[in-house]
C-alpha positions in Angstrom: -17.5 34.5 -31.2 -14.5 32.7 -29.3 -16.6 29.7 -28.3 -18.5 29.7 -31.9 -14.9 29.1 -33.5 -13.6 26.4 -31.2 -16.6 24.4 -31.4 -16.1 24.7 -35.1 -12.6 23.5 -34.6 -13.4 21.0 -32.9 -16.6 19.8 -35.0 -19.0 20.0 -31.4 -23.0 21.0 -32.0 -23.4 23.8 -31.7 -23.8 24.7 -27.4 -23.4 20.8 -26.6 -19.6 19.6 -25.3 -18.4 16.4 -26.2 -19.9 13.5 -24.2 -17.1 11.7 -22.2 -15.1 8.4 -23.0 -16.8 5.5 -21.8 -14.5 3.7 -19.4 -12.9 0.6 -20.9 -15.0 -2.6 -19.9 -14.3 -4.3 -16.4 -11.6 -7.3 -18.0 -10.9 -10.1 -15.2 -9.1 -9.8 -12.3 -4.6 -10.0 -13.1 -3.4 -13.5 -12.8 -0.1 -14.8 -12.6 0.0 -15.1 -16.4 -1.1 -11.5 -16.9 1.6 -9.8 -14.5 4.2 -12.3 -16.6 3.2 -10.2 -19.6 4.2 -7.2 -17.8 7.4 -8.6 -16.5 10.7 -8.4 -19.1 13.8 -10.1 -18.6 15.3 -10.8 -15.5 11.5 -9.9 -13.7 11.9 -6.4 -14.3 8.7 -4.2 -14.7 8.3 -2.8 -18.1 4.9 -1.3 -18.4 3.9 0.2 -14.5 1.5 2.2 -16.1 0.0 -0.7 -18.1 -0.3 -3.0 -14.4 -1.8 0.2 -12.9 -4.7 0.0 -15.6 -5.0 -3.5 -15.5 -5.2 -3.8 -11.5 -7.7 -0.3 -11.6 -9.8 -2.1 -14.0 -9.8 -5.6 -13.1 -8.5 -5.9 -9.7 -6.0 -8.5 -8.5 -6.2 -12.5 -7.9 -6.1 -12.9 -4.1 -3.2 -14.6 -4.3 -1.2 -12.4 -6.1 -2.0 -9.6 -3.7 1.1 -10.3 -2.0 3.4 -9.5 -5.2 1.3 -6.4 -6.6 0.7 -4.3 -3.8 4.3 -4.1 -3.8 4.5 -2.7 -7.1 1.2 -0.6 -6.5 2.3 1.3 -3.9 5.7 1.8 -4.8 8.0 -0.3 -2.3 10.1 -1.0 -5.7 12.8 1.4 -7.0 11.7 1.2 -11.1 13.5 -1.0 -13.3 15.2 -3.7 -10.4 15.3 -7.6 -12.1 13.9 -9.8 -9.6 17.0 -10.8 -7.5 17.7 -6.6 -7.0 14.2 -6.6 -5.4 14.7 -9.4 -3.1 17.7 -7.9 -2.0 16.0 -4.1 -1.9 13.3 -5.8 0.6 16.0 -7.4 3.0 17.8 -3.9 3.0 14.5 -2.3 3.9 14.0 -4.6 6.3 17.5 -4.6 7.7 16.4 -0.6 8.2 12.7 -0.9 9.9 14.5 -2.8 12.1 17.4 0.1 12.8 14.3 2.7 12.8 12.3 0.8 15.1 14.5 0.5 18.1 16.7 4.1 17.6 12.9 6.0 17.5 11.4 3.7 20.7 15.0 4.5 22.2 14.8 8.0 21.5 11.1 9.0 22.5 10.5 10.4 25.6 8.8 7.6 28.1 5.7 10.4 28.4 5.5 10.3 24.1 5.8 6.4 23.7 3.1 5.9 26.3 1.0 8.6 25.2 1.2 7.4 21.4 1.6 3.8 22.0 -2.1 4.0 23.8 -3.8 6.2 21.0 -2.5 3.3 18.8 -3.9 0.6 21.0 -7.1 1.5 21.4 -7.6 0.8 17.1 -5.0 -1.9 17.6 -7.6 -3.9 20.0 -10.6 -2.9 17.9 -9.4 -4.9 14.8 -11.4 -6.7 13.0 -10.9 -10.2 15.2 -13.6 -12.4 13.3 -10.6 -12.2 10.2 -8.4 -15.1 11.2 -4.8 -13.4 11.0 -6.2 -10.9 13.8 -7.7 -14.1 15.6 -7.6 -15.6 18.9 -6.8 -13.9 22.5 -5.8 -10.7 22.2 -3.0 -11.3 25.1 0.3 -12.3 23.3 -0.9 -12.0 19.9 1.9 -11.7 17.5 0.0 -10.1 14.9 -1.5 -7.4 16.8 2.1 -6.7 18.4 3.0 -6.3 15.0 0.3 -4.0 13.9 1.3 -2.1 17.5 4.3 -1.8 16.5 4.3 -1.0 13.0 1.8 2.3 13.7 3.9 2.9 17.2 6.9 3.4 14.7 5.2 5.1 11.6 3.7 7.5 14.1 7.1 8.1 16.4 8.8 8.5 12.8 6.5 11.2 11.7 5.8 13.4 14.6 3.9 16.4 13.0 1.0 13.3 11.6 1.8 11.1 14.2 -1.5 8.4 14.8 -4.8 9.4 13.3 -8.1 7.4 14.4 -8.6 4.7 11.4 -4.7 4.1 10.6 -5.0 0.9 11.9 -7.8 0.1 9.2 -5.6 0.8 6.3 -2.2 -1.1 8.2 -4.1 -4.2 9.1 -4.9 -5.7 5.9 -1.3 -4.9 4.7 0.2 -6.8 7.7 -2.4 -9.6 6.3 -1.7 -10.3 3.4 1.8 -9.8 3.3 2.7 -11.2 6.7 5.2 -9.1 6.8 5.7 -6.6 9.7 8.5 -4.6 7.8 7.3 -4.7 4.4 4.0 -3.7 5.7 5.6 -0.7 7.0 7.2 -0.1 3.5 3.9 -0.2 2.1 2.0 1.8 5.0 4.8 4.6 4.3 
């Protein structure tokens, strides 16, 4: 009798639930003008949620990927104009540095090795045809960056430390933002 009076309430057939809403049409990927619609004065986000819908439904212009992502994955404190960002990145920075050396300091020689080879072996295994990843793998600045950037995340959280695969999620950060530190930010 329960069910009989809330489908009544809420005007179903009788034994059939609603069908669900269809998802909103794929719209085009967000373009510079589109995240400008988004942005208020001073280059502060108004509508996250809106982006988030936009970006879920659409995707992102490649080249933009370097400025969303950002905002995706929440390296941005909310409501900072564009000149508080700038400076919240070169803070950030200023401290992956700081966390970097005072955790490679700090680790036990028998820890560093031990992670710094579980991190390698995806490290090396990157995929090399891209070309940021490139070239001989001896000396490669990206891939010490990618080394470095798990080495830390891992030495930083101990009870996760490196998981198999990681490196798949870190390396197309460290692409497209060619950033080792803000990479991290967005890894974290």
């Amino acid at each position: 009798r329960t069910l009989a009076r809330a489908q009544a309430t809420l005007a179903w057939p009788e034994g059939s639930p609603p069908s669900p809403p269809l998802p909103p049409p794929p719209c085009a990927p967000l373009s510079d003008a589109d995240l400008r619609t988004y942005l208020g004065p001073g280059g502060r986000l108004l509508r996250p949620h809106d982006l988030r819908l936009h970006v879920y439904h659409g995707g992102v212009e490649p080249g933009l990927r370097k400025v969303v992502w950002r905002y995706l994955l929440n390296v941005f404190p909310a409501g900072l104009s564009g000149q508080e960002r700038l400076a919240h990145l070169r803070r950030k920075a200023d401290e992956y540095a700081a966390l970097k050396a005072s955790l490679t300091a700090r680790a036990a020689p028998t820890e560093l090795a031990l992670v710094g080879a579980a991190v390698r072996k995806d490290v090396v295994r990157t995929d090399r045809g891209h070309p940021y990843f490139g070239g001989p793998e001896e000396g490669h600045p990206h891939l010490a960056a990618l080394q470095a950037l798990l080495t830390t995340f891992a030495l930083g959280h101990p009870r996760l430390s490196y998981c198999q695969g990681m490196s798949d999620v870190a390396a197309p950060l460290l692409a497209v933002l060619d950033d080792e530190a803000q990479a991290f930010l967005c890894f974290c």
